[in-house]
C-alpha positions as CSV (number, residue, x, y, z in Angstrom):
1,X,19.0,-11.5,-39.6
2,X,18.6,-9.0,-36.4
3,X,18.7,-10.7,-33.1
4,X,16.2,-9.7,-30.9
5,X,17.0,-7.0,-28.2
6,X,17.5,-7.8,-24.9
7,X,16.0,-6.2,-21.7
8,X,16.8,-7.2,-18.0
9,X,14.1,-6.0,-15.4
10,X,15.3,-5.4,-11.8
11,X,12.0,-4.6,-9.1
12,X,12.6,-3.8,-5.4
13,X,9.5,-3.3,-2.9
14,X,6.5,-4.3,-2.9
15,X,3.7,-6.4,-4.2
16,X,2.0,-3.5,-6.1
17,X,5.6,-2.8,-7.7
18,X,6.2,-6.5,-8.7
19,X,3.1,-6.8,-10.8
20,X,3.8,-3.2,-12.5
21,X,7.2,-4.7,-13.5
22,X,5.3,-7.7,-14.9
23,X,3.0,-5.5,-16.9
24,X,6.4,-3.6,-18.2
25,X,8.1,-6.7,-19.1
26,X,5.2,-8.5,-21.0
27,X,4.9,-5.1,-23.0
28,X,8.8,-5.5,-24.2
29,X,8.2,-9.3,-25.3
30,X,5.3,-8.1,-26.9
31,X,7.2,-5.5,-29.0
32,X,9.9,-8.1,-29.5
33,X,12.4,-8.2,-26.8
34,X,13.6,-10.9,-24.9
35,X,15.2,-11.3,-21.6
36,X,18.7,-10.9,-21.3
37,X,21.0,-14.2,-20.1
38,X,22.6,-14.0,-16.9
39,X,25.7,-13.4,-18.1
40,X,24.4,-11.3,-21.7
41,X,24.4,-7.2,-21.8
42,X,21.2,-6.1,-22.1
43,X,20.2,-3.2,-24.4
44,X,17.2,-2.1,-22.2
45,X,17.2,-1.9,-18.6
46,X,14.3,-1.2,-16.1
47,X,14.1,-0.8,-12.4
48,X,10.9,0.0,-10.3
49,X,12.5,1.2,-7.2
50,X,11.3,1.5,-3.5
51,X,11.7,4.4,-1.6
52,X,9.7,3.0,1.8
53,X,12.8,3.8,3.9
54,X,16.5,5.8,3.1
55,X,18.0,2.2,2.4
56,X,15.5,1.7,-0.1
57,X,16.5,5.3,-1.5
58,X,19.9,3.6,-1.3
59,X,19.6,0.2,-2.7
60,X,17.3,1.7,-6.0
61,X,20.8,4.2,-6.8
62,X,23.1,1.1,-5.9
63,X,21.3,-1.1,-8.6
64,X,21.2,1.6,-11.4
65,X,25.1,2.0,-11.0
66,X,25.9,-1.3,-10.9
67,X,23.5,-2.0,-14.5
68,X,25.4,0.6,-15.8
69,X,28.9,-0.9,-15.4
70,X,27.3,-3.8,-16.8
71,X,25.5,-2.6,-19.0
72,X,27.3,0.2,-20.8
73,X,25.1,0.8,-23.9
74,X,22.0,0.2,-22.0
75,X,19.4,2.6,-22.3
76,X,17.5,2.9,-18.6
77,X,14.1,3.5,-17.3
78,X,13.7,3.9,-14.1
79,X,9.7,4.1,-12.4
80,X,8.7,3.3,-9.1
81,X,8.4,5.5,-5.6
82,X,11.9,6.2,-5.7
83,X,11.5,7.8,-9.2
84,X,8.3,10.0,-8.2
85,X,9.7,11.5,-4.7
86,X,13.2,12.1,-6.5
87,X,13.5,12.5,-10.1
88,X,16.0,15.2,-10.0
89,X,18.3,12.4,-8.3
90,X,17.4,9.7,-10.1
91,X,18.1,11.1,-13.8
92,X,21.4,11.9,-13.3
93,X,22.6,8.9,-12.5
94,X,24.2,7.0,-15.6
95,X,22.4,5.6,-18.3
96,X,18.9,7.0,-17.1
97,X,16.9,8.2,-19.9
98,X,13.4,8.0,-19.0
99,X,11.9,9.0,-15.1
100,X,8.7,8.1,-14.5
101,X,7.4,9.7,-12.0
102,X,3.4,8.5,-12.6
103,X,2.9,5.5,-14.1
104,X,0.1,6.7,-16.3
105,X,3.4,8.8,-18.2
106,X,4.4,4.6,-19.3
107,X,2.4,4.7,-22.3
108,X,4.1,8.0,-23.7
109,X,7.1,6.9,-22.1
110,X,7.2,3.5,-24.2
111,X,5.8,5.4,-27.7
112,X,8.7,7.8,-27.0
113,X,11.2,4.1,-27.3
114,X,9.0,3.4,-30.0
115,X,7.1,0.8,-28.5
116,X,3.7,0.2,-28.3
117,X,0.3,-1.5,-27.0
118,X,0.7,-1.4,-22.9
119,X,-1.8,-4.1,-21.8
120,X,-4.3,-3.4,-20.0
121,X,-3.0,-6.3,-17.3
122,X,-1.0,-9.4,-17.5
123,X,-0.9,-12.9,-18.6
124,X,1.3,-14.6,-16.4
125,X,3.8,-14.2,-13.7
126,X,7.1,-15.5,-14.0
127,X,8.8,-17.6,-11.5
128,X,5.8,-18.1,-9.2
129,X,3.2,-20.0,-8.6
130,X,0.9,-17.5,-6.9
131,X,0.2,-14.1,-8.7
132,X,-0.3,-10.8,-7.9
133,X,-3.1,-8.5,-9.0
134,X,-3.1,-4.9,-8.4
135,X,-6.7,-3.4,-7.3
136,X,-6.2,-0.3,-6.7
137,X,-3.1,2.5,-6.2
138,X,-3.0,5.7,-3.9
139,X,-3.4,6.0,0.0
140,X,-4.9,9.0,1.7
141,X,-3.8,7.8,5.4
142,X,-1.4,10.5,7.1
143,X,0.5,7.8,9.2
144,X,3.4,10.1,10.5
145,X,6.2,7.5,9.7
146,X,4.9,7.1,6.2
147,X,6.1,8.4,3.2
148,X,3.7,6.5,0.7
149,X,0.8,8.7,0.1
150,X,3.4,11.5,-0.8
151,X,4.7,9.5,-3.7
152,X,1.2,7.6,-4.3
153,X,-1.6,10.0,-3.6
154,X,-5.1,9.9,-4.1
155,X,-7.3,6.8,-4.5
156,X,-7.2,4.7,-7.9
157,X,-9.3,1.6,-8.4
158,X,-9.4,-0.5,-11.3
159,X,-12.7,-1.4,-13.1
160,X,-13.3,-4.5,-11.7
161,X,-14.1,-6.2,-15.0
162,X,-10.4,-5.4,-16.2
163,X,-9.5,-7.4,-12.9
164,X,-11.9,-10.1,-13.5
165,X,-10.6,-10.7,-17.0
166,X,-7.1,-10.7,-16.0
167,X,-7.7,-12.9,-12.8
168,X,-9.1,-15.4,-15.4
169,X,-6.5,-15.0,-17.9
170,X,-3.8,-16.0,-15.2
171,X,-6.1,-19.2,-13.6
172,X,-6.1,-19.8,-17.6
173,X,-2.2,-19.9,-17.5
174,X,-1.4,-22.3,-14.4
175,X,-1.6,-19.5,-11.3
176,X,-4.0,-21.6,-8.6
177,X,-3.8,-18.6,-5.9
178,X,-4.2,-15.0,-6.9
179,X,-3.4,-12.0,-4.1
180,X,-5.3,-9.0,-4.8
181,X,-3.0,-6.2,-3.8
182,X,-2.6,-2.3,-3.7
183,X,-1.3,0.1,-1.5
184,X,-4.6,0.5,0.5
185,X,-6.3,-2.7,-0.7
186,X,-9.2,-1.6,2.0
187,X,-10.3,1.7,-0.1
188,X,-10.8,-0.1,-3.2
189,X,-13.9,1.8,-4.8
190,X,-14.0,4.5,-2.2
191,X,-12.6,7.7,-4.3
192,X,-15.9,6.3,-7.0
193,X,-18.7,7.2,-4.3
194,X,-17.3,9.8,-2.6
195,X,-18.6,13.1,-2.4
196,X,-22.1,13.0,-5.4
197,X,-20.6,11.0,-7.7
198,X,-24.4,9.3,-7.7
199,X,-22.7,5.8,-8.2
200,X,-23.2,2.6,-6.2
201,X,-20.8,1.5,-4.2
202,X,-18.9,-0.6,-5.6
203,X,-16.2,-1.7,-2.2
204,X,-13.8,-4.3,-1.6
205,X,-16.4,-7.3,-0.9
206,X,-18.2,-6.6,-3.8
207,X,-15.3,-7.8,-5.6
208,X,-14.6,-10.4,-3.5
209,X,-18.5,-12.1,-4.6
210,X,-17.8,-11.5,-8.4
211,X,-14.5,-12.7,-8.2
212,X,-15.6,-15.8,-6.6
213,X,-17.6,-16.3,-9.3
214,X,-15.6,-17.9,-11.5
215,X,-15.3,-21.7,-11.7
216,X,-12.5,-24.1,-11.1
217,X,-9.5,-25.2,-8.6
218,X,-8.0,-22.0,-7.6
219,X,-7.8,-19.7,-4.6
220,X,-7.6,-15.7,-3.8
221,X,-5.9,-13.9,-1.1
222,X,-5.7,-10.2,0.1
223,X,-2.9,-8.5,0.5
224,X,-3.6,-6.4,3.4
225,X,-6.5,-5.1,5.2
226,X,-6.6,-1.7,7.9
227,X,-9.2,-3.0,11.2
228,X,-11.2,-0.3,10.6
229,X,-12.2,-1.8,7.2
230,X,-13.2,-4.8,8.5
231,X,-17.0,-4.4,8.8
232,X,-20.1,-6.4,8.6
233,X,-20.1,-6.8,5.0
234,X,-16.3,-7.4,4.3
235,X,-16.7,-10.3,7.0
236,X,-20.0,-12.0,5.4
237,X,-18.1,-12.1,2.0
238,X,-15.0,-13.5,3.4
239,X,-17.3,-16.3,5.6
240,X,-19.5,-16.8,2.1
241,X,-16.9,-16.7,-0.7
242,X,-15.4,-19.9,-1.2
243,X,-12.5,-18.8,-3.0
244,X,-10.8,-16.2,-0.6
245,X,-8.5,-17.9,1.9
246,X,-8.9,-17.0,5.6
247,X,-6.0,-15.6,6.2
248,X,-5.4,-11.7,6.6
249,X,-3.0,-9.1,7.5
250,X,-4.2,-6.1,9.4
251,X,-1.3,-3.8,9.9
252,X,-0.9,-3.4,14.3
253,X,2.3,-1.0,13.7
254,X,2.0,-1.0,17.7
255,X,0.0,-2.5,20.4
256,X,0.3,0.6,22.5
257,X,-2.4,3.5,22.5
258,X,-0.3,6.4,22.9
259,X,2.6,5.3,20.5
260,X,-0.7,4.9,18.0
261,X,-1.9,8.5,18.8
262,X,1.5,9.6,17.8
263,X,1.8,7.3,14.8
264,X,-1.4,9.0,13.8
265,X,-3.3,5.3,13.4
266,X,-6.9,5.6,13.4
267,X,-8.0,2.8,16.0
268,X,-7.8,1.7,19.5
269,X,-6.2,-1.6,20.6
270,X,-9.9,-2.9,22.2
271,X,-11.2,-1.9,18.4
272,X,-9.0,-3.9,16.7
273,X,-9.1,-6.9,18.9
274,X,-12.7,-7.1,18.5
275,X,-12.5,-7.2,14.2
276,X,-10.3,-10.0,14.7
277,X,-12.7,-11.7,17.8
278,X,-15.3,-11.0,15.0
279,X,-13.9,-12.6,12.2
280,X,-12.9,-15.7,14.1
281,X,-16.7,-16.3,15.0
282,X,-18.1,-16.2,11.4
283,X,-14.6,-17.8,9.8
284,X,-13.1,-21.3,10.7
285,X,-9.8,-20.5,12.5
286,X,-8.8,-18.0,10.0
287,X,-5.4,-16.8,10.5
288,X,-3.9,-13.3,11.3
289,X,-0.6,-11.8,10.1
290,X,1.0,-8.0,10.9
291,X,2.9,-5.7,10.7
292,X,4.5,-3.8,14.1
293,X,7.2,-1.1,14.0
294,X,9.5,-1.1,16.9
295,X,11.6,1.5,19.0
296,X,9.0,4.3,17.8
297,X,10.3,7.7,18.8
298,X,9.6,8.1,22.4
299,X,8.4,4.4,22.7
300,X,9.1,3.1,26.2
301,X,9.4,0.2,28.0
302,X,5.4,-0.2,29.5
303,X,4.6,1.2,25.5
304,X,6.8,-1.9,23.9
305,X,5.1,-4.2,27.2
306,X,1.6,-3.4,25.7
307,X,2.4,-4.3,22.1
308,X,3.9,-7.6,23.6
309,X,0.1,-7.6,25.3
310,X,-1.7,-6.7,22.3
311,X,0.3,-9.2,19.8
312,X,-0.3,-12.1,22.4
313,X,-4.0,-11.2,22.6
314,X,-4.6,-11.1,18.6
315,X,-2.9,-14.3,18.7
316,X,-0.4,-13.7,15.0
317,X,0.1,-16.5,12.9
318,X,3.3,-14.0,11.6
319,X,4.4,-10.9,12.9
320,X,6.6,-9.0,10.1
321,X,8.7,-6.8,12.7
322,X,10.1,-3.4,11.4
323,X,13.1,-1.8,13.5
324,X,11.8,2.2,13.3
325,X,14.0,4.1,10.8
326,X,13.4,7.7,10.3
327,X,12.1,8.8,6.8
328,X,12.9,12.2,5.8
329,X,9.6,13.9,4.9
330,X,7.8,12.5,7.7
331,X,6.7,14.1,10.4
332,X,7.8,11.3,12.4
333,X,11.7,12.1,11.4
334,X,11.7,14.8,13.3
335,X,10.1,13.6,16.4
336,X,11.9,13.9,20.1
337,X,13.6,10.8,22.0
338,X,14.8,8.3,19.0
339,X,15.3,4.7,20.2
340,X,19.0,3.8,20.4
341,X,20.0,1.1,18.3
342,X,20.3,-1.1,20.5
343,X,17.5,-0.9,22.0
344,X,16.0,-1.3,19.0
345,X,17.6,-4.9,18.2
346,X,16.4,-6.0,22.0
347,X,13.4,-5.4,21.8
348,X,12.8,-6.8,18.3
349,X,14.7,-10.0,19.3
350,X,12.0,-10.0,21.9
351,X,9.0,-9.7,19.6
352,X,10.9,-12.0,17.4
353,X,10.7,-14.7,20.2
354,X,7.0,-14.3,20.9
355,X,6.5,-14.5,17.3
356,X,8.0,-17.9,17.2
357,X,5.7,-19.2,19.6
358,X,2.2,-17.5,19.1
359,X,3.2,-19.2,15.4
360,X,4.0,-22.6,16.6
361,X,0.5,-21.9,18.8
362,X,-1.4,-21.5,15.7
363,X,0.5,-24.5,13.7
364,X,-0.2,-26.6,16.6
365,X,-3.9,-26.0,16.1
366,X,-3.8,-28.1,12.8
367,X,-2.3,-31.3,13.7
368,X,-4.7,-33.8,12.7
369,X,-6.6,-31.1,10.4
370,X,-7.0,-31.4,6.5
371,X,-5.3,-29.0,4.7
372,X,-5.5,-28.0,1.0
373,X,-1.5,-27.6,0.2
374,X,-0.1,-24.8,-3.0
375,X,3.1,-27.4,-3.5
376,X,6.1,-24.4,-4.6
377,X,9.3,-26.0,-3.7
378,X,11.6,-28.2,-3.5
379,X,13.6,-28.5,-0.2
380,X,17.4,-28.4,-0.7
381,X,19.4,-31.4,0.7
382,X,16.1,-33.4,1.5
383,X,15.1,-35.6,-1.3
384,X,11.5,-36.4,-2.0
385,X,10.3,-33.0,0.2
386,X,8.5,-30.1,-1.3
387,X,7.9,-26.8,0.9
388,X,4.2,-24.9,-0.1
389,X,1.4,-22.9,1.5
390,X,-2.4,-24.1,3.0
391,X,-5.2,-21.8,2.9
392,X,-4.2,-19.9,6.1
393,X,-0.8,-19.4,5.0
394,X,0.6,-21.8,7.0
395,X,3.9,-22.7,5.7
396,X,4.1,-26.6,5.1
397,X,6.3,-29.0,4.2
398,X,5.5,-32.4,2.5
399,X,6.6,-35.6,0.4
400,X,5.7,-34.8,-2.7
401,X,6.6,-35.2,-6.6
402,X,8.1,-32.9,-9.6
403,X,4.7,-32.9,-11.2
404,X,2.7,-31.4,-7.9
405,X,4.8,-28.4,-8.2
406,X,2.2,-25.4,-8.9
407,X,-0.8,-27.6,-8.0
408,X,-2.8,-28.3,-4.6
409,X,-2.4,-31.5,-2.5
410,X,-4.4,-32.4,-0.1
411,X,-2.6,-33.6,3.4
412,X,-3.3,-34.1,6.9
413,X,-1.1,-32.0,9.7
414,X,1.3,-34.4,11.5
415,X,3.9,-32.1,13.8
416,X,4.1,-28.8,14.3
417,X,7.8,-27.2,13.9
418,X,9.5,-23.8,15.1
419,X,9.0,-22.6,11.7
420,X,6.7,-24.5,9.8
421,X,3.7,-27.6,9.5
422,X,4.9,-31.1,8.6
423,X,2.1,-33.1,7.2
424,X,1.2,-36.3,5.2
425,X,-0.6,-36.0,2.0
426,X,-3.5,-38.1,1.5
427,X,-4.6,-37.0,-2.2
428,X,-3.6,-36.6,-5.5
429,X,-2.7,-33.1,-6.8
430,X,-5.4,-30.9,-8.8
C-alpha cells in the first residue's frame, strides 16, 4: 500500500497570507496528502512569502534554502508578495518549481501537480482559536513607503455570500471569533460601484449587518480600518451589530502633518482624532490599536514630539511601532535625510514607553467591568492560569480549566498589569 505524500507549509506575513496558506493546505489533504512530522521529509513544500520590507525579501530566500537541505526531493511552490515583485529571483533558488505570481494562476498551478478542486474557502484553521477571513485583496493607496499595491494591485472583493458560507462553516467547526481581513479591508465593494457599473453598493458595513446575521455564541473582528473610512454608516453598523467587537485598528503611521504629507497619507491629525471622538460616542469604550512608523526620512525632533501628541490624544489600547526601513521601489527609498539608527531605536523606546502606559490607561478602565473572555492559553510555569482575549482586545489572564480552552468565559476585571488584565471569572464557559 502507498503512504500518503507528505507536504509541509511555511507562511510569513500577514493575515491575508495566513488564510491563503490555509486554503492551499486544505486543498493538498483534500487530494490526499498529509502533513509532514517535524522530523519527516516532505515531498511537497509551500511557502507564501512576504516582501513588506528587504528582510522580508530575505527571510522568504532564507526559508526556501533551508527546506531544500531538508528536503532534497521536495518539489516547491513558492506564492506570496515575494513571489509576484520577484519571480526571476525566486525560481532559481533550489527546488522551486512553480512561482506564482497571482493567486488566481493556483488552480492551473495545482492541475499542472495534478491536483484538483481549490475550495472556494476554508473549513477550519489550524492551531487557533480565532480565524481569519479574507474580504477582499488589492490596495490602490500610493503611500510612498509602501510597496503593497505594486505586488497587490487593483481592488478584489469577494461575493459576500462565499464569505457568509465560509464564516458559518468555521463557527460550525469550533472558531468563536472570526477577523475579517484584506489588504485594504476599508475598500471592500468599492472597485463593484465604481465608475457605471449600475450596481448597489454593496460596502464594508453592509457586510457587517448580514454577517451579524447569523445565530449563536461567536464574535467578529476587523482587521484594519483607514480614518477616512470611518463614516456615518460604518459607525451605526459597528454601534448596531452585535457580533463585531469594538475594537479597531486605524493605521496613524505618524502623528505629524508634514511627515504625513510626505508619507502621502490622505488625512489630517484633527480628522482622524475626530473618527475616533466619534466612534467613542456611539460605541461603549471601544478600543483603538495602530500602527506608527518611526524615524521617517527627514522626521525631526518637534515631527516625532507631535506623534507622541497625537498617540496620547487618540488614547491606543496598542501601538504596533515600526523602525522606518527603506524599501526599494518606493519613492520613499530614495528620499533625503534618513534617520540614523540610533536615533531610530531612541525614539521607538520612547513610543514604546508611552505605549505601555496609554495601555495600562485603558486596562485600568475595566477593573470592576464584565468581560466576555476567548480562553486560548495556557500560561507556562503557572498552574491553573489560562491567557485569552475580551471583546476590545484586551489581553487577559484568568483561572481557568483544559475544557474552556477555545470557548468564552465570562469574568470580572480585578488589576490591571503592565501588559495585561487580571480578572476573576464569574461564569461557565459557552
Amino acid at each position: 500500500m502507498t503512504s500518503a505524500p507528505t507536504c509541509r507549509l511555511v507562511t510569513l506575513g500577514c493575515k491575508v497570507n495566513q488564510y491563503e496558506t490555509q486554503l492551499v493546505k486544505e486543498t493538498l489533504l483534500k487530494n490526499g496528502f498529509r502533513e509532514a512530522a517535524d522530523e519527516e521529509r516532505a515531498d511537497l513544500c509551500v511557502v507564501n512569502t512576504c516582501t513588506v520590507t528587504e528582510t522580508g525579501d530575505a527571510k522568504s530566500r532564507q526559508i526556501i534554502r533551508r527546506l531544500a537541505r531538508a528536503n532534497p526531493e521536495a518539489r516547491t511552490i513558492v506564492m506570496g508578495c515575494y513571489a509576484t515583485r520577484d519571480p526571476r529571483a525566486v525560481s532559481a533558488l533550489p527546488n522551486v518549481v512553480e512561482v506564482v505570481t497571482d493567486k488566481r494562476e493556483l488552480p492551473d498551478v495545482f492541475d499542472r501537480l495534478g491536483l484538483s478542486d481549490l475550495p472556494t474557502g476554508i473549513s477550519h484553521f489550524d492551531g487557533r482559536q480565532r480565524a481569519y477571513v479574507k474580504v477582499q485583496d488589492g490596495c490602490i493607496l500610493k503611500c510612498t513607503f509602501c510597496i503593497i499595491p505594486s505586488v497587490r494591485p487593483g481592488l478584489r472583493s469577494r461575493p459576500a455570500q462565499d464569505i457568509e458560507d465560509e464564516v458559518r462553516r468555521l463557527i460550525d467547526n469550533g472558531h468563536k471569533e472570526i477577523v475579517l481581513a484584506g489588504i485594504h479591508v476599508g475598500h471592500y465593494g468599492v472597485e463593484a460601484t465604481r465608475g457605471r457599473s449600475g450596481r448597489l453598493p454593496y460596502r464594508l458595513w453592509h457586510l457587517f449587518e448580514q454577517l451579524d446575521r447569523i445565530p449563536g455564541e461567536w464574535r467578529m473582528r476587523l482587521s484594519s480600518i483607514e480614518a477616512v473610512e470611518i463614516n456615518d454608516d460604518f459607525i451605526n453598523s459597528a454601534a448596531n451589530c452585535e457580533h463585531l467587537c469594538p475594537q479597531f485598528h486605524p493605521s496613524l503611521q505618524s502623528g505629524s502633518e508634514t511627515v504625513l504629507r510626505r508619507m502621502r497619507r490622505r488625512y489630517s491629525i484633527a480628522k482622524f482624532l475626530d473618527k475616533l471622538e466619534r466612534m467613542r460616542q456611539r460605541l461603549d469604550r471601544p478600543a483603538f490599536t495602530t500602527d506608527v512608523i518611526v524615524g521617517f526620512p527627514g522626521e525631526t525632533d518637534e515631527e516625532f514630539e507631535e506623534t507622541l501628541a497625537a498617540c496620547r490624544a487618540a488614547g491606543f489600547m496598542k501601538i504596533h511601532i515600526f523602525p522606518y526601513s527603506a524599501r526599494r521601489g518606493t519613492p520613499a527609498a530614495s528620499f533625503a535625510d534618513h534617520i540614523s539608527p540610533e536615533v531610530r531605536k531612541s525614539r521607538c523606546d520612547r513610543l514604546a514607553e508611552l505605549e505601555r502606559k496609554l495601555a495600562n490607561e485603558y486596562y485600568e478602565q475595566h477593573v470592576g467591568a464584565e468581560l466576555e473572555v476567548l480562553v486560548e492559553l495556557r500560561i507556562d510555569g503557572e498552574p491553573g492560569w489560562y491567557s485569552g482575549t475580551d471583546r476590545r482586545y484586551i489581553p487577559v489572564r484568568l483561572t481557568a480549566d483544559t475544557e474552556d480552552v477555545g470557548c468564552f468565559v465570562r469574568a470580572v476585571g480585578t488589576t490591571a498589569h503592565r501588559d495585561s488584565l487580571q480578572a476573576e471569572r464569574i461564569r461557565a464557559a459557552v
